[in-house]
C-alpha positions as a printed NumPy array, in Angstrom:
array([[  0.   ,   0.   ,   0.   ],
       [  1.544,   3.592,  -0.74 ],
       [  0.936,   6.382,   0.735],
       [  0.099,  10.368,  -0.982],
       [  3.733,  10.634,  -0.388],
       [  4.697,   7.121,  -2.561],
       [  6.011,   5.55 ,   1.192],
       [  5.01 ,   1.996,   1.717],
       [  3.008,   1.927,   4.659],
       [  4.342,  -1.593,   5.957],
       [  2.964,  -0.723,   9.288],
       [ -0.55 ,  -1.109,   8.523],
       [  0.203,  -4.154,   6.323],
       [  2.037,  -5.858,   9.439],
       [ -0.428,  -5.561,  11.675],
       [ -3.463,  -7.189,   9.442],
       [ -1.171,  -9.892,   8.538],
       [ -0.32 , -10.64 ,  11.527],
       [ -3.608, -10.469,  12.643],
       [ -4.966, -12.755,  10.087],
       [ -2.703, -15.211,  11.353],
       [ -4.314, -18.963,  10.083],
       [ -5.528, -17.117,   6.985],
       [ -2.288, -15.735,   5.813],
       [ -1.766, -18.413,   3.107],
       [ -4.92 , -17.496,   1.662],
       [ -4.395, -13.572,   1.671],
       [ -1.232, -13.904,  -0.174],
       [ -2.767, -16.393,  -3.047],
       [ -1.351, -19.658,  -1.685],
       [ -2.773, -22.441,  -2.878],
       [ -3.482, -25.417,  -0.43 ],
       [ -2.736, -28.041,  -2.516],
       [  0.901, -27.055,  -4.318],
       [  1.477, -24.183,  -7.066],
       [  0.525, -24.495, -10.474],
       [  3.872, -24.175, -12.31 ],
       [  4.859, -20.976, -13.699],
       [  3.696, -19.38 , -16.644],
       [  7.05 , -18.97 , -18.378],
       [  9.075, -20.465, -21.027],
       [  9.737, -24.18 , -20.373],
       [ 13.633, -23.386, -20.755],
       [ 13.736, -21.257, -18.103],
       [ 11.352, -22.656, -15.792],
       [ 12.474, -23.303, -11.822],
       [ 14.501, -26.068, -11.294],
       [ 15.132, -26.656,  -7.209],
       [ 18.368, -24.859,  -5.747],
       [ 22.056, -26.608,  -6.227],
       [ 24.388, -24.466,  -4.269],
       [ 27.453, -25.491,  -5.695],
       [ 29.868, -24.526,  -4.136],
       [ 22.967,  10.177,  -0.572],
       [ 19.096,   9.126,  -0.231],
       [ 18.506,   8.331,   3.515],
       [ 16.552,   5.252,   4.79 ],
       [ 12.777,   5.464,   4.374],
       [ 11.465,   6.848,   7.88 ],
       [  8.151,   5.277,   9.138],
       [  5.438,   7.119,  11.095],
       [  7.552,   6.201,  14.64 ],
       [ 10.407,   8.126,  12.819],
       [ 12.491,   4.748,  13.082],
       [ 13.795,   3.59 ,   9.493],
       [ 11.894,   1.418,   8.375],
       [ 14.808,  -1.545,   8.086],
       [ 15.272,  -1.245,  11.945],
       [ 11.208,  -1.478,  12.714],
       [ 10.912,  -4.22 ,  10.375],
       [ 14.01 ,  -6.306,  11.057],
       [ 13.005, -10.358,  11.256],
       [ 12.884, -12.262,  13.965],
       [ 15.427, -14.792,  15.183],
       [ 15.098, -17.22 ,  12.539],
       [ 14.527, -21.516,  13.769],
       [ 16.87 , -24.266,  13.06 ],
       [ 15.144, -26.293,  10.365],
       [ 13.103, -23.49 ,   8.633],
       [ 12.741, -23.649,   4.835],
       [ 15.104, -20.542,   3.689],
       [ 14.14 , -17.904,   0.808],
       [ 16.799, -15.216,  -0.207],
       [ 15.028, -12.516,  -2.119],
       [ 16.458, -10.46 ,  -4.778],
       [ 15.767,  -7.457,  -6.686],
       [ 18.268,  -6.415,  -9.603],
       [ 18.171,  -3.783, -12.407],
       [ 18.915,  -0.988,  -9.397],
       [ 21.365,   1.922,  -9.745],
       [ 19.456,   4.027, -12.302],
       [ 16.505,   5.472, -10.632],
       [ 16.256,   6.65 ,  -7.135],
       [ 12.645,   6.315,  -6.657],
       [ 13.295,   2.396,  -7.784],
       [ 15.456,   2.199,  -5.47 ],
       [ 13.714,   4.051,  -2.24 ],
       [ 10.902,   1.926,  -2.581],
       [ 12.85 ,  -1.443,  -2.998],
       [ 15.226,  -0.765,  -0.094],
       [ 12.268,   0.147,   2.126],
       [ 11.298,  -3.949,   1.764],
       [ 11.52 ,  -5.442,   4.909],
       [ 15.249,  -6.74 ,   5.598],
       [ 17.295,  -9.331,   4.664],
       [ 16.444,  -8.712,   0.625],
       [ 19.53 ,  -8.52 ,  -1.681],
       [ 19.984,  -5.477,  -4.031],
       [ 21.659,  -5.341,  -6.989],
       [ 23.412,  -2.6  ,  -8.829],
       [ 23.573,  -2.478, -12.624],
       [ 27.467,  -0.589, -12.388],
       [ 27.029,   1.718, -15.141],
       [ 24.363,   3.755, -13.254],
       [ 25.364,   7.186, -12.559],
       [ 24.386,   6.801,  -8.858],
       [ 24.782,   3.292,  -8.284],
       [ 27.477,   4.198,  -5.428],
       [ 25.215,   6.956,  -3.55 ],
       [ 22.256,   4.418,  -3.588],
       [ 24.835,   1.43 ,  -2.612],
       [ 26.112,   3.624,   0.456],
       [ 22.413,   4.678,   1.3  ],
       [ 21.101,   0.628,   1.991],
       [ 19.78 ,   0.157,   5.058],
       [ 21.044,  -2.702,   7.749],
       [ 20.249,  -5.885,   7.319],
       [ 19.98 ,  -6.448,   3.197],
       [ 22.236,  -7.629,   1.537],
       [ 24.448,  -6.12 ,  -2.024],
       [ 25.615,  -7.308,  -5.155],
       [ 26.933,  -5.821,  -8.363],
       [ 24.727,  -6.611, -11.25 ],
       [ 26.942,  -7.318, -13.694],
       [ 26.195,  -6.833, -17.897],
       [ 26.62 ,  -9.635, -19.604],
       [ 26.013, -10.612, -23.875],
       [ 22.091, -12.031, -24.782],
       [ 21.387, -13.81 , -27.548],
       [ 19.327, -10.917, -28.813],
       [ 18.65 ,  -7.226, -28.114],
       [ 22.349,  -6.896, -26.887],
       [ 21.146,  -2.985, -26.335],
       [ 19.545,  -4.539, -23.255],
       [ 22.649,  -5.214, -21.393],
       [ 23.477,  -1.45 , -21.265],
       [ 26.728,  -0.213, -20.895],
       [ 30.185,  -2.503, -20.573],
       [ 28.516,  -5.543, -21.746],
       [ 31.005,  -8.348, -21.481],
       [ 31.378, -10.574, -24.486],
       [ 32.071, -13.939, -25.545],
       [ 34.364, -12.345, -28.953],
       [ 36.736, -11.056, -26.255],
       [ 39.847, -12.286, -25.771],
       [ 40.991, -13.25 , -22.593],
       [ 43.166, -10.566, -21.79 ],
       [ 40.258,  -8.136, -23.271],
       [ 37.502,  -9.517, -21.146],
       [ 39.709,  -9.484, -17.684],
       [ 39.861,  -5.912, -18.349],
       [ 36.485,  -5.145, -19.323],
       [ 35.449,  -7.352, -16.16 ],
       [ 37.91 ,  -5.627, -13.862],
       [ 36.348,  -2.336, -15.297],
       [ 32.614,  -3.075, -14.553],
       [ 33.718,  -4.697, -10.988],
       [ 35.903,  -1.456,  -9.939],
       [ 32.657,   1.111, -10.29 ],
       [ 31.181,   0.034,  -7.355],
       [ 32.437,  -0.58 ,  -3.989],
       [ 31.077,  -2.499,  -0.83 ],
       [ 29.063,  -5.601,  -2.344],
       [ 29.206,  -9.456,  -1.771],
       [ 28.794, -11.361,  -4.98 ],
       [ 27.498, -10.091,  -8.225],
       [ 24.556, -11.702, -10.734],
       [ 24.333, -11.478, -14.148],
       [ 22.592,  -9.14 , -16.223],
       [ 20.739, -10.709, -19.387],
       [ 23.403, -12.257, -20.151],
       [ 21.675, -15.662, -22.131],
       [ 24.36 , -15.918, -25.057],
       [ 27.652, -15.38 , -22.217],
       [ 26.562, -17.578, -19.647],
       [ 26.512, -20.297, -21.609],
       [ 29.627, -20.081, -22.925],
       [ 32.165, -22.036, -20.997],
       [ 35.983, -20.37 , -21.345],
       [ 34.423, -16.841, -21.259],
       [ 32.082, -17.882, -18.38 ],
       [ 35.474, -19.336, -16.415],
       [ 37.527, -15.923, -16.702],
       [ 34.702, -14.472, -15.014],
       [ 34.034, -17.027, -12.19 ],
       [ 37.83 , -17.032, -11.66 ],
       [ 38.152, -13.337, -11.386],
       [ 35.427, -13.261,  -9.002],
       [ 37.033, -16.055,  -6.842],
       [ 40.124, -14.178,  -6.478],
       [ 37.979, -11.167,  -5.222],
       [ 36.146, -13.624,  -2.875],
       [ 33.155, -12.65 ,  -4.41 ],
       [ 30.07 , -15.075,  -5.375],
       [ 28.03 , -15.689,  -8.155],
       [ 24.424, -15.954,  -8.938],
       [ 23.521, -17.536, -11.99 ],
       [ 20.342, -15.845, -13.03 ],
       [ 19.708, -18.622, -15.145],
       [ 18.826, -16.864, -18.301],
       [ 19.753, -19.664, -20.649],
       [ 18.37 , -23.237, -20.796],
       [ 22.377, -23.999, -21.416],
       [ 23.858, -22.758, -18.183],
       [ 27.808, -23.821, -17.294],
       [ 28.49 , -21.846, -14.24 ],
       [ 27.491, -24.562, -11.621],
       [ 29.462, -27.184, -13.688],
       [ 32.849, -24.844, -13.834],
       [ 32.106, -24.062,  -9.875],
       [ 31.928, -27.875,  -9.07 ],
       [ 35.318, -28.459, -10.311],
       [ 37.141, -25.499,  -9.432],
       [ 35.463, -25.308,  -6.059],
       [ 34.392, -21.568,  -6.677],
       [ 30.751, -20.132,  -5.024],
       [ 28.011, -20.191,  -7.13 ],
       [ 24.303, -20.838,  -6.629],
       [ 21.678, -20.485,  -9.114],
       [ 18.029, -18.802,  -8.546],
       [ 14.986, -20.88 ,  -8.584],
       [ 12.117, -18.529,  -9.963],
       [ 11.373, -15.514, -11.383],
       [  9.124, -13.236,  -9.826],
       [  7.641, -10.614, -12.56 ],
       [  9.045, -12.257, -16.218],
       [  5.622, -11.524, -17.438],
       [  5.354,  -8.355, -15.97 ],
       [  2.327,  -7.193, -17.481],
       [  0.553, -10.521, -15.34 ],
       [  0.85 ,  -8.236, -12.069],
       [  0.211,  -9.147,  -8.32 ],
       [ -1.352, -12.121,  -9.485],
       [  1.454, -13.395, -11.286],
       [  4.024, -12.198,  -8.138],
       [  2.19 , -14.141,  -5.96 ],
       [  1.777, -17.013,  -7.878],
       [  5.247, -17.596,  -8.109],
       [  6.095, -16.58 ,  -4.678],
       [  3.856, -19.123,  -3.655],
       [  5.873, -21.35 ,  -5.948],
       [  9.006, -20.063,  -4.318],
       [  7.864, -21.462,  -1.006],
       [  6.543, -24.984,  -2.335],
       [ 10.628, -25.09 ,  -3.664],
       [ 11.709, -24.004,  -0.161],
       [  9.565, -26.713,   1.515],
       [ 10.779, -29.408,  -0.653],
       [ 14.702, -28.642,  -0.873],
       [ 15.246, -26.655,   1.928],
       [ 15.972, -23.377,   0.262],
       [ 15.12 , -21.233,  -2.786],
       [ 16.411, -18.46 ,  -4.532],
       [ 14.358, -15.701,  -6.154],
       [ 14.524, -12.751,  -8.405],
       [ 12.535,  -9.904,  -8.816],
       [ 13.142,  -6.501, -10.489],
       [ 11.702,  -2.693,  -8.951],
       [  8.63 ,  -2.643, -10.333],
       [  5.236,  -1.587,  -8.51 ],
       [  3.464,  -5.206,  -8.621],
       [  6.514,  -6.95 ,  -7.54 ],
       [  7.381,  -4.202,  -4.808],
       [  3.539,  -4.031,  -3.456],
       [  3.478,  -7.406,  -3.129],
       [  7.186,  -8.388,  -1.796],
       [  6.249,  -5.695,   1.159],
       [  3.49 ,  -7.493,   2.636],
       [  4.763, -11.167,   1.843],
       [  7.794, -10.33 ,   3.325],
       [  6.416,  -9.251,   6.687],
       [  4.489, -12.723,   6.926],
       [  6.688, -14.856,   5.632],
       [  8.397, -15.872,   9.077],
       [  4.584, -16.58 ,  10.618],
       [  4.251, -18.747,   8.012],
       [  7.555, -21.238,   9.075],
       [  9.891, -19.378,   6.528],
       [ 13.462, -17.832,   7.188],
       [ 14.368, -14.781,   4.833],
       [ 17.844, -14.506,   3.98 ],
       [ 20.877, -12.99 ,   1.918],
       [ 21.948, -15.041,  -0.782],
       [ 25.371, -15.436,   0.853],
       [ 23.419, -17.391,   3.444],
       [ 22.777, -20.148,   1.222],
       [ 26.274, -20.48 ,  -0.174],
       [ 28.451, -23.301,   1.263],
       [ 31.488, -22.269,   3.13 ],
       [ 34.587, -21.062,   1.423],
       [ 37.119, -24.249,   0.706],
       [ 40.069, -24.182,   2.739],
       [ 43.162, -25.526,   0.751],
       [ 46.172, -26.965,   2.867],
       [ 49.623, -26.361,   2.004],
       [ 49.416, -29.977,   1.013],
       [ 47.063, -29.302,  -1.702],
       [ 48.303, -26.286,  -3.094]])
């Protein structure tokens, strides 16, 4: 719900969901009896999680930011996890307000080339979680990519340094995701300069899993580098709306219940946002933990001297 002023009021949506309590499933489009699957392409459709190894902070009506008010409870051993994760920020600050005002841990990600991708980086709240998000070659409408697109023509030596260019414009994140991105990440010696790089930074990856050919998880089960992949896609048919968002939310949490864990991605749009708000506040009544993706990465390897 937004306010005259374009706040969320996350208050008000708190209280009736926790007040609803046994009807909460219901409120949010749950079904009872497991989620339809989701109405996207069948190439990119979920597949369970395989973890492989200066704007300030929106101010409620308490005057509190809202990140501190609305910070989750202790989470329970056992609980089904969820890391939530809107990309495509760093261009627009009212994109960005509204998606760091979500209830805390979500993960934000930062397109580099945005003019004020830093200010908005250093203005996130405590409690979510950032990532670089990075540009990366489709298979069509390369335009999309934006900026710095990196590119499976480059050479080696070429792409390190058009990596190491998008990588240096921000400052103060924990992995990074890919941005299209469809043609790249299925390309294996490109996709391995980039996973190596990132290794060496001791930064993660999240394959968005925008081809039905992805390689990262295979390259980061040899080489021992972190990688995860997402499960769903929030808003890929974004003219759908709520309903869509909480359709696959609700198929989110029937991946989480089977596997343990899910990963999803969402981008700053209002259905996705007006939804994610509420959701997010009842997700823990409803036996889910919320986390950062870096939760749901295995620890680091540690190589002995022996093995090095």
């Amino acid at each position: 719900m937004l306010t005259a002023g374009g706040k969320w009021r996350w208050p008000s949506l708190f209280a009736a969901g926790l007040g609803l309590g046994v009807v909460l499933g219901v409120a949010f489009g749950l079904p009872s009896g497991g989620a339809a699957a989701p109405d996207i392409p069948a190439a990119l459709r979920q597949v369970p999680a395989r973890i492989v190894s200066a704007l300030p902070t929106p101010q409620g009506e308490s005057g509190l930011p809202l990140s501190a008010r609305f910070a989750p409870p202790l989470s329970r051993a056992g609980r089904p996890r969820i890391a939530i994760v809107i990309d495509d920020l760093g261009l627009d600050w009212g994109a960005f307000s509204q998606a760091e005002a979500l209830p805390p841990p979500v993960t934000l990600s930062f397109l580099p080339y945005g003019e004020d991708a830093q200010a908005m980086l250093e203005a996130v709240g405590p409690g979510h979680e950032i990532m670089l998000h990075l540009p990366m070659q489709p298979t069509i409408r390369e335009e999309d990519a934006g900026p710095g697109m990196l590119r499976t023509d480059q050479g080696p030596a070429a792409l390190s340094a058009a990596l190491a260019g998008n990588l240096e414009k921000l400052r103060g994140y924990e992995g990074v995701n890919n941005h299209t991105g469809s043609l790249f990440t299925a390309d294996p010696e490109a996709m391995r300069v980039v996973l190596e790089a990132l290794d060496r930074r001791g930064l993660y990856f999240l394959d968005s899993l925008t081809t039905p050919r992805p390689v990262a998880k295979d390259l980061a089960e040899e080489a021992g580098w972190r990688v995860i992949e997402r499960d769903v896609f929030l808003d890929t048919d974004r003219k759908a709306g709520a309903p869509y968002v909480k359709k696959q939310l609700a198929q989110a949490e029937k991946i989480a219940k089977i596997h343990g864990a899910a990963v999803v991605i969402g981008h700053p749009y209002e259905a996705t946002l007006g939804t994610l708000g509420p959701w997010l506040v009842t997700a823990q009544a409803r036996g889910f933990e919320i986390v950062g993706v870096s939760d749901l990465l295995p620890p680091a390897p540690v190589v002995t001297a022996g093995l090095r």
